[in-house]
N, C-alpha and C positions, 0 to 999 in steps of 0.2 A: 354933236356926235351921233353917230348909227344908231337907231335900236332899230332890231332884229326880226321884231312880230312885231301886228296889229294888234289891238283893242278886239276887233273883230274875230281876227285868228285865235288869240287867246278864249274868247266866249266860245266857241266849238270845243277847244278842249277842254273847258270845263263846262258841259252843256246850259250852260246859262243863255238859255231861248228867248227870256224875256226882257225887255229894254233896258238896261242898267240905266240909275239914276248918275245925275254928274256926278258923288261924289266915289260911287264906285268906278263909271270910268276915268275918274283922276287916279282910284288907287289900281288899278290897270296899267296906266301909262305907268306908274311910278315903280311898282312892280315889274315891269317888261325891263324900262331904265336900266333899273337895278340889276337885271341877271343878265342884259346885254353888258353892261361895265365889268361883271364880275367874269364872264367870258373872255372879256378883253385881256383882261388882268393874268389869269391862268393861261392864256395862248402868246402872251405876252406881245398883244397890237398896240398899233399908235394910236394917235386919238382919232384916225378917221376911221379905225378899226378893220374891217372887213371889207369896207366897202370903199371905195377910191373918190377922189374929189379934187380940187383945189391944189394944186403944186403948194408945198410947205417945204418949212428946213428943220431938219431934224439937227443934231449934233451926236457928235460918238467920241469915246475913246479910241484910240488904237494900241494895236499891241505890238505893233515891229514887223509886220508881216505884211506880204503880199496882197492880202485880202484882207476885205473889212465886212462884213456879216451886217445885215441890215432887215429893218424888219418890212416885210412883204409890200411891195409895189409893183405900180404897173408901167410906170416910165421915171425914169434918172435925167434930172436937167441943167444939175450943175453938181460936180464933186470940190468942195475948196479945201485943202490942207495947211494946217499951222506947219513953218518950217522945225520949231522946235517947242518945248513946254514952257517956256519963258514968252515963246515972239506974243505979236499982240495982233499981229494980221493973219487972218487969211489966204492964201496962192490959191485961185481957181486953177484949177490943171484942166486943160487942152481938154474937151470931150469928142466921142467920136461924132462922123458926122452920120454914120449908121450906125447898128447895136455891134456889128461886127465887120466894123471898114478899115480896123488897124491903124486908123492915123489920128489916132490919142492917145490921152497917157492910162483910159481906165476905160473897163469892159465892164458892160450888167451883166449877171447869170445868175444862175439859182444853183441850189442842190450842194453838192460837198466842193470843196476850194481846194481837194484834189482831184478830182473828176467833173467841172463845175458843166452843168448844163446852159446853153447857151439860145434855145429856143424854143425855152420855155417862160412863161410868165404866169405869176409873180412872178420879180425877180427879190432877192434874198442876198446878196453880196454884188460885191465894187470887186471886182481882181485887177492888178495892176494889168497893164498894154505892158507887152516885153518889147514893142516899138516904141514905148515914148521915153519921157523926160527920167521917168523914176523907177525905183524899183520894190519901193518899200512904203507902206504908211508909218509914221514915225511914232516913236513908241513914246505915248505920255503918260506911262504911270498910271493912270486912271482920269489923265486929266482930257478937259476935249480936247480933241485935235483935229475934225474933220467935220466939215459941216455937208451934209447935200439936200441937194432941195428934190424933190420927189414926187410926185402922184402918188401918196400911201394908200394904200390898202391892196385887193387880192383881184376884186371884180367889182364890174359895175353892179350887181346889183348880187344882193346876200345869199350866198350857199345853201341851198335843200336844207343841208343836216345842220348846218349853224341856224338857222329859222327855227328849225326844230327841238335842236337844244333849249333855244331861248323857250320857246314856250313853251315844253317842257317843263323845264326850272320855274318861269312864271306861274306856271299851271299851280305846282308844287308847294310854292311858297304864298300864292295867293289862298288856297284850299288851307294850309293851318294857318293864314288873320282868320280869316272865318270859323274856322274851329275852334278857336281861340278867343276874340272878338268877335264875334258875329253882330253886335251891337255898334261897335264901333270903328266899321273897317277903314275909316280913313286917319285914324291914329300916325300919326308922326312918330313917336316914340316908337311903337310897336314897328313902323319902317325900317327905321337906324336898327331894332337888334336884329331883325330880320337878314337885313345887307351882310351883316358879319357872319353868317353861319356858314358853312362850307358849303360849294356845289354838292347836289345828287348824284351819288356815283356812278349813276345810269347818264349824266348826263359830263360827266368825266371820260367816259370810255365812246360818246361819241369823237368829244373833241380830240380825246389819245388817236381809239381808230381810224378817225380823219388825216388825221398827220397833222392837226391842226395848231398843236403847240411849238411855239419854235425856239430855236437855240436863245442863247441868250447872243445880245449884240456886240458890235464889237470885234475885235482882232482875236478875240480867244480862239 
């Protein structure tokens, strides 16, 4: 999985000049880790987070609708739909052989699934082809119904202000172990309660400003 900043990048923000021993830059990485996951978690990414990789299959609900809401990628390479909330297979449906060639059953785009942008990327939602096979993803309750395989994340290579974020928060949360521990910064314990505290509100309202959180997924 992504993190966001370096070891390095992190020492400038907190002007730490002089050579960290291992066990400080262990609890570096471990503290970047940490506020990279928990950015993920608030902006609600997948697990390659921000940054794109590897074709994977995610799984979704759907809700009856035309469009299914997806979290942030750079390319779509397969859509499969369950015909009902009982079946036990998959129907790959017809992909286009361009992002907007009309001879499939599903388009990528981003932005609202009444107005959907078409050439932009990320993309953020599946809307049905009103040329193909269907016209509906089929509504299961809460159950999966759709599986696509993806290039998740946003871009190749991490966002300004999400870098920023991250160390940031790292900065934040490494400065009280040390205010706190100063003897002992590579405590485990002191870790795990760390992880649970809420983001710094300074570094909420980049990822708000950003536009960085996104819906929730799904047909809703």
């Amino acid at each position: 999985m992504a993190v966001y900043g370096t070891t390095d990048q992190l020492r400038i923000r907190i002007q730490q000049l002089s050579t960290p021993t291992a066990d400080q830059l262990a609890l570096m990485e471990e503290v970047l880790e940490g506020a990279s996951r928990a950015i993920d978690r608030i902006c609600r990414r997948s697990e390659s987070g921000f940054t794109s990789g590897v074709a994977a299959v995610q799984v979704f609900s759907a809700g009856g609708k035309a469009y299914l809401r997806i979290p942030e990628c750079v390319e779509i390479w397969e859509v499969a739909v369950k015909a009902s909330r009982a079946a036990t297979t998959y129907t790959v449906w017809t992909a286009p052989t361009a992002a907007l060639a009309g001879d499939g059953d599903w388009i990528p785009c981003t932005g609202d699934p009444d107005a959907p942008t078409f050439n932009q990327i990320p993309y953020t939602l599946v809307i049905i082809d009103p040329n193909g096979d269907y016209t509906y993803f089929p509504d299961g309750a809460g159950a999966p119904m759709v599986k696509v395989t993806a290039e998740w994340g946003s871009t190749e290579t991490v966002p300004a202000d999400i870098r920023e974020a991250c160390l940031m928060q790292a900065a934040r949360w490494l400065k009280q172990f040390q205010g706190s521990m100063s003897t002992d910064l590579g405590s485990p314990d002191l870790g795990r309660i760390m992880y649970r505290r809420n983001l710094d509100s300074a570094v909420k309202q980049i990822l708000t400003d950003g536009g960085w959180i996104l819906p929730l997924y799904g047909g809703a």
